[in-house]
N, C-alpha and C positions, 0 to 999 in steps of 0.2 A: 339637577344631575345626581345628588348625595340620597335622593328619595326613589331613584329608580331600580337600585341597586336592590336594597332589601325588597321590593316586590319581586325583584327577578327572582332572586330566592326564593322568596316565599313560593312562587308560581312551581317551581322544581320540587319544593316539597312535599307539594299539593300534588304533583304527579306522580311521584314517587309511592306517595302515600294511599292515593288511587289504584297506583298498582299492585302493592301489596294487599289490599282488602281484595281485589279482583282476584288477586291468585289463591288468596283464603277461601274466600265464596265459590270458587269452583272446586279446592280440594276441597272442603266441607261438606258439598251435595257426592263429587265422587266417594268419601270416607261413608256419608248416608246409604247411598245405596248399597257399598260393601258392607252397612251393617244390616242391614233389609236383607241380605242375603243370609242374615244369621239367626235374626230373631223371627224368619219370617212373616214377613210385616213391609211394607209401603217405604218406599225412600221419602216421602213426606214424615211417615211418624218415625221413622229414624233420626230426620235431622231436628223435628221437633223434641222428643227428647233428650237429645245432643246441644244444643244451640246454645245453651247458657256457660255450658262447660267446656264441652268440645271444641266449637264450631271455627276460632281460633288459637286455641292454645295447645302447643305443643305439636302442631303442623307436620313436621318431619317424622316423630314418633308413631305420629297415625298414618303418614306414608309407608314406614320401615315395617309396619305393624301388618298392615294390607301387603305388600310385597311378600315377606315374612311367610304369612298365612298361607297365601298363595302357592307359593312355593313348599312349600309343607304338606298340603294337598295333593299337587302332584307326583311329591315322594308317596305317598300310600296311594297314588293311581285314582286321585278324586279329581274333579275336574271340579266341583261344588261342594258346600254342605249340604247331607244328607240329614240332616235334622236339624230343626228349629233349636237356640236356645231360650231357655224361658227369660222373661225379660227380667225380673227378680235376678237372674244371674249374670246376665250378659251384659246390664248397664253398670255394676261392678266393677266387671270385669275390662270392659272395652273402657272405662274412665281412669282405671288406675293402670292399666296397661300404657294408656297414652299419656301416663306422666311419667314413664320409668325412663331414664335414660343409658342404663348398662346394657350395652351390648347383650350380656351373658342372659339377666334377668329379661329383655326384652325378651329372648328366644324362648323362654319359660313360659311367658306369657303366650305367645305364638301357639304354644304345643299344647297349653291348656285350652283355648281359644278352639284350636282345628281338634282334639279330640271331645272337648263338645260337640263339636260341630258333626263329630261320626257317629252315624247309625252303630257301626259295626265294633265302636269303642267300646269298652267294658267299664269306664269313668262316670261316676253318677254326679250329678248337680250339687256340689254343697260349695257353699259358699264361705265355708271356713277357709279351704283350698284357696281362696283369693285374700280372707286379709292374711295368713301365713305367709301367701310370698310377698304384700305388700309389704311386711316386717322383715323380710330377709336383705342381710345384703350379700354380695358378691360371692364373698368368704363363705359365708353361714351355707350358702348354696351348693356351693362347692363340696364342703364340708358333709351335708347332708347327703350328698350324691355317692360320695365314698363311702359314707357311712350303709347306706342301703344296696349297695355294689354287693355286698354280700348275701348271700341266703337267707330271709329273713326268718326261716324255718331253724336253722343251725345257730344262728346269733340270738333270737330269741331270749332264751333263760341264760346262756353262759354272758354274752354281751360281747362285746370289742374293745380294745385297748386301744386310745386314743393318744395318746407316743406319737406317734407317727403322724398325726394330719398336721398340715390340710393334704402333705402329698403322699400318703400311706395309713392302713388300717387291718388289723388284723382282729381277726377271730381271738375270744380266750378259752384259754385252759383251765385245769383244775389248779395249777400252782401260780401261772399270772392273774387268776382271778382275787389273789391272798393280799401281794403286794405292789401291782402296776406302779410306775410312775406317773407324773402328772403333763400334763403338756403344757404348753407355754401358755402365758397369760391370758394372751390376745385368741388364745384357740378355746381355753376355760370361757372367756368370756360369752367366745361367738355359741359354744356348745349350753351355757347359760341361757339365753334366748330360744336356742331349740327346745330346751326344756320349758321353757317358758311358754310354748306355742305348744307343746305336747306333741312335738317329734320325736324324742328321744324320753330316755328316766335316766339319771344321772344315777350314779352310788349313794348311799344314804349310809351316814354313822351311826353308830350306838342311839349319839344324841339327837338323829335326825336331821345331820348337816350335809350337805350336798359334798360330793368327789367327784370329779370328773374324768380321771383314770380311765375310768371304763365306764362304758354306758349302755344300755339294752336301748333296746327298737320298739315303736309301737306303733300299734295298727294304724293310726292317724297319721303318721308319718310316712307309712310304708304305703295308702293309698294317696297321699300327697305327690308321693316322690315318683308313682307310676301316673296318675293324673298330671304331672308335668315335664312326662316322657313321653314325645313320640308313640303312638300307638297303630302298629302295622294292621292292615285291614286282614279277616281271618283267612281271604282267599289266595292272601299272596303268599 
């Protein structure tokens, strides 16, 4: 009687456990051919390059991620993607995409992914663009999006007073460019890592010490922050 029990169990887990690879094994081939549709290429060498990494981990992420896309497309009036991406950037991109779990960052990822994915985008393939947002977090994201909210022609050389973030950013002038204050630690911090990816150029002292008061813009930043924007097709 004492011996039948744990089989019972056992037998339940075993089904359970069946189930779940079955449901892996079928989102894995549906995730493959959603990536077949990007690198144009074979939902065979999709899920072959995927299988070691992919094929079950992170399950939801690459559901959210396919949805996500999808719907993103049909904001700019695409029913597909209109161009291949090169695999060099695509298997980057779709493997570190499918370990993000931020909400905010996942839609980041989406928007780089689908203006790849456009003919009609003006975003070129580099692959810096992917480990930059794998370094971002939430804040830093955030932060960078206010910060490029401005004119990057007008902030340029005077820069922006960083006071104000994460929820405000303003243009400087010729007498707050003298003596800004600094902004909270946690904002230094997160604005230290942009610099560090070469989003931003912090203030420089006498002695070559970093300020974060103010900060200018830089081109690597500035096609970062529109490669992970939404890009409207030229017709609409």
């Amino acid at each position: 009687m004492h011996s039948e029990e744990p089989l019972t169990e056992s037998a339940k887990a075993v089904q359970e456990v069946a189930k779940t690879s079955g449901k892996a094994i079928d989102g894995a081939r549906e995730f493959g051919g959603f990536i077949a549709k990007y690198i144009g290429g074979t939902v065979e060498q999709a899920l072959g390059i995927f299988e070691d990494k992919l094929k079950y981990y992170r399950f939801e992420n690459q559901i959210r991620l396919m949805q996500r896309a999808s719907q993103l497309l049909k904001e700019i009036g695409l029913s597909a993607p209109t161009r291949p991406i090169p695999l060099k950037f695509a298997i980057p991109l779709l493997e570190a995409a499918s370990l993000e779990d931020d909400i905010y960052l996942q839609d980041l990822w989406a928007n780089l992914l689908v203006n790849a994915a456009n003919n009609e985008s003006c975003m070129n393939f580099k692959n810096s663009y992917i480990e930059i947002l794998k370094s971002l977090t939430p804040m830093e994201a955030l932060i960078l999006k206010k910060i490029y909210s401005q004119p990057y022609e007008v902030m340029q050389h005077n820069g922006v007073i960083t006071e104000g973030l994460p929820e405000e950013i303003r243009l400087a002038n010729q007498i707050e460019r003298l003596n800004p204050l600094e902004p909270k630690e946690e904002i230094q911090l997160a604005l230290s890592n942009l610099a560090r990816l070469g989003c931003i150029n912090p203030t420089r002292t006498w002695g070559g010490g970093e300020l974060f008061s103010k900060v200018n813009p830089t081109l690597l930043g500035k096609f970062f922050v529109e490669a992970c924007t939404l890009q409207k097709r030229h017709s609409q």
